[in-house]
C-alpha positions in Angstrom: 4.4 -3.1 62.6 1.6 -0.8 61.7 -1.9 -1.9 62.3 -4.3 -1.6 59.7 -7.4 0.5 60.3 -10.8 -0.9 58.8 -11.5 2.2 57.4 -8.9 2.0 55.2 -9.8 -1.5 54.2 -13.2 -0.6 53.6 -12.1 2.1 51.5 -9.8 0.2 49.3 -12.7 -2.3 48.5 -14.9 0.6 47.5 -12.1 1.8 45.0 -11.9 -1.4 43.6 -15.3 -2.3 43.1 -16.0 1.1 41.4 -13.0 0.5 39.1 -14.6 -3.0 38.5 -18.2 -1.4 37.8 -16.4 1.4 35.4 -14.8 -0.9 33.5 -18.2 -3.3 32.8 -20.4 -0.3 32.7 -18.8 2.2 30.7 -18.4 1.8 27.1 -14.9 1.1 26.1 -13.1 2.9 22.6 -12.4 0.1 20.0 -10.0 0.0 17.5 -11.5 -0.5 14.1 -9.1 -3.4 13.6 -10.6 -5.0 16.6 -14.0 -5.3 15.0 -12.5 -6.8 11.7 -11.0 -10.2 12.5 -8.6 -11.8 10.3 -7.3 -15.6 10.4 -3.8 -15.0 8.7 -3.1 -18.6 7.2 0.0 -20.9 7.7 1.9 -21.7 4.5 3.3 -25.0 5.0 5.7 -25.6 2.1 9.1 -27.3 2.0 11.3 -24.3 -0.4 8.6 -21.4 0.3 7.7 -19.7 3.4 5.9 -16.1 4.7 7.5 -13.3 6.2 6.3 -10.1 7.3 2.3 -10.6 7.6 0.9 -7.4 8.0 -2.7 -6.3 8.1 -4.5 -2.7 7.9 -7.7 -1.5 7.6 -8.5 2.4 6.2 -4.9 2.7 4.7 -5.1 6.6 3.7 -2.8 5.9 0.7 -5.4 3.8 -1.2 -7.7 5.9 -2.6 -11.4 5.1 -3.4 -14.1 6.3 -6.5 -17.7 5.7 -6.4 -17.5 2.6 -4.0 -14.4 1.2 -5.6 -11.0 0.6 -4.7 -8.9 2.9 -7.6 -6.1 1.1 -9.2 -3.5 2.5 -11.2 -2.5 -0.6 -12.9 0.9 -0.5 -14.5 1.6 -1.4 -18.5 2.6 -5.1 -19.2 5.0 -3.6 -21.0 6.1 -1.5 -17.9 9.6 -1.9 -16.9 9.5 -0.7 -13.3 10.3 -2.9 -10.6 6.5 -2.8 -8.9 3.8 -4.3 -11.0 0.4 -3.1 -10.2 -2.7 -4.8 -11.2 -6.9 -5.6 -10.7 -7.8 -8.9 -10.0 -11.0 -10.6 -8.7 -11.2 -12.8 -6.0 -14.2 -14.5 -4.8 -16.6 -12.2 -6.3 -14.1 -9.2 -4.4 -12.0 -6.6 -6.5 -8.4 -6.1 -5.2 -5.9 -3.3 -6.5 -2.3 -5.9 -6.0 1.1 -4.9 -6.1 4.0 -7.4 -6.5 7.8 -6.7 -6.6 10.6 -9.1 -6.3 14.5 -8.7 -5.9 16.6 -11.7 -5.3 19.4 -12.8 -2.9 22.0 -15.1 -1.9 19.8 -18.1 -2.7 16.7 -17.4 -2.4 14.1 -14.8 -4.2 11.7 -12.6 -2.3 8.2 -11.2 -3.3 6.3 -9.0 -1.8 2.7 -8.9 -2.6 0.2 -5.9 -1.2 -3.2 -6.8 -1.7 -5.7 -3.6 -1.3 -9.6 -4.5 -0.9 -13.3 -3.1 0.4 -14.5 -4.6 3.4 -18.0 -3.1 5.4 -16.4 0.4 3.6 -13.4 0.0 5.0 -10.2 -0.3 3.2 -8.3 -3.4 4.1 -4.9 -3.6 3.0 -2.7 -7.1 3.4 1.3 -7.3 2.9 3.0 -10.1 2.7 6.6 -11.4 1.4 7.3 -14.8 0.1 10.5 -16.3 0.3 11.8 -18.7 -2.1 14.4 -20.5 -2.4 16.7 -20.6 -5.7 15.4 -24.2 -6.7 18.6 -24.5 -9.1 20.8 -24.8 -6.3 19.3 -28.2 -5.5 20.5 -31.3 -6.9 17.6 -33.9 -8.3 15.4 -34.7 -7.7 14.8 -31.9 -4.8 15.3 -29.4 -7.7 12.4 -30.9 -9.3 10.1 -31.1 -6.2 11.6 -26.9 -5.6 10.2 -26.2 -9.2 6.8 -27.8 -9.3 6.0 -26.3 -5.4 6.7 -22.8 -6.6 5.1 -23.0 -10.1 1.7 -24.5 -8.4 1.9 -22.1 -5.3 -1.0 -19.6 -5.5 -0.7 -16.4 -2.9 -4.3 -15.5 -4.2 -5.6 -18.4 -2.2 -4.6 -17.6 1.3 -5.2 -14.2 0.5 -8.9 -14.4 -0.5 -9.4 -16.9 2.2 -8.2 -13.8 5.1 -10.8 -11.9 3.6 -14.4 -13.2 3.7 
């Protein structure tokens, strides 16, 4: 077996400590999505649930005019399959896009949710999955029907973004 020389040792220690030192010292890059934090809510329901979170800040497709998020709302009348819209939450414009399809028993929406935050532009995704509440028998169909018409995505999302 090889002996170890105390030199070496010695040098090893050095290494680490100045790797130790750099690290503390030496200011470290952050990612601007470090320095935004975000509490991404739990939806506890019993026919709806949350899929596919997802959280950006400066998206370079939203575009912004004189300090405002631009939104190029679609018609009412509008017969594409993505509605796009303004609406206010907590005193905070968002530009929100919503599109559904269905599926074998359930329906899914997705809902993209484009604010201002510090001048950055924060942009939160989210689809909702819900289940077809007619394929229940009563009084769970009911209960299905009443939990999706009083279930309000506008709440969790204005309460990610303070």
């Amino acid at each position: 077996m090889k002996k170890i020389n105390k030199k070496h040792i010695l040098y090893l220690i050095f290494i680490i400590l100045l790797a130790i030192f750099c690290f503390l010292i030496f200011p470290k890059e952050t990612d601007k999505d470090e320095q935004l934090n975000f509490k991404i809510p739990n939806i506890f329901t019993q026919y709806m649930s949350a899929q596919d979170w997802e959280i950006k800040t400066n998206n370079q497709e939203i575009n912004i005019k004189n300090g405002e998020i631009e939104c190029n709302e679609t018609p009412l009348t509008s017969s594409l399959g993505t509605a796009v819209y303004k609406k206010i939450l907590n005193n905070k414009t968002y530009c929100v896009s919503m599109s559904s399809e269905g599926a074998a028993g359930s329906v899914y929406k997705k809902y993209d949710y484009h604010t201002l935050k510090d001048n950055n532009v924060i942009s939160i995704s989210v689809t909702i999955r819900a289940t077809q509440c007619y394929n229940y028998d009563e009084p769970q169909a009911t209960e299905c029907v009443t939990e999706r018409e009083s279930f309000n995505i506008d709440n969790f999302i204005s309460n990610i973004i303070q």
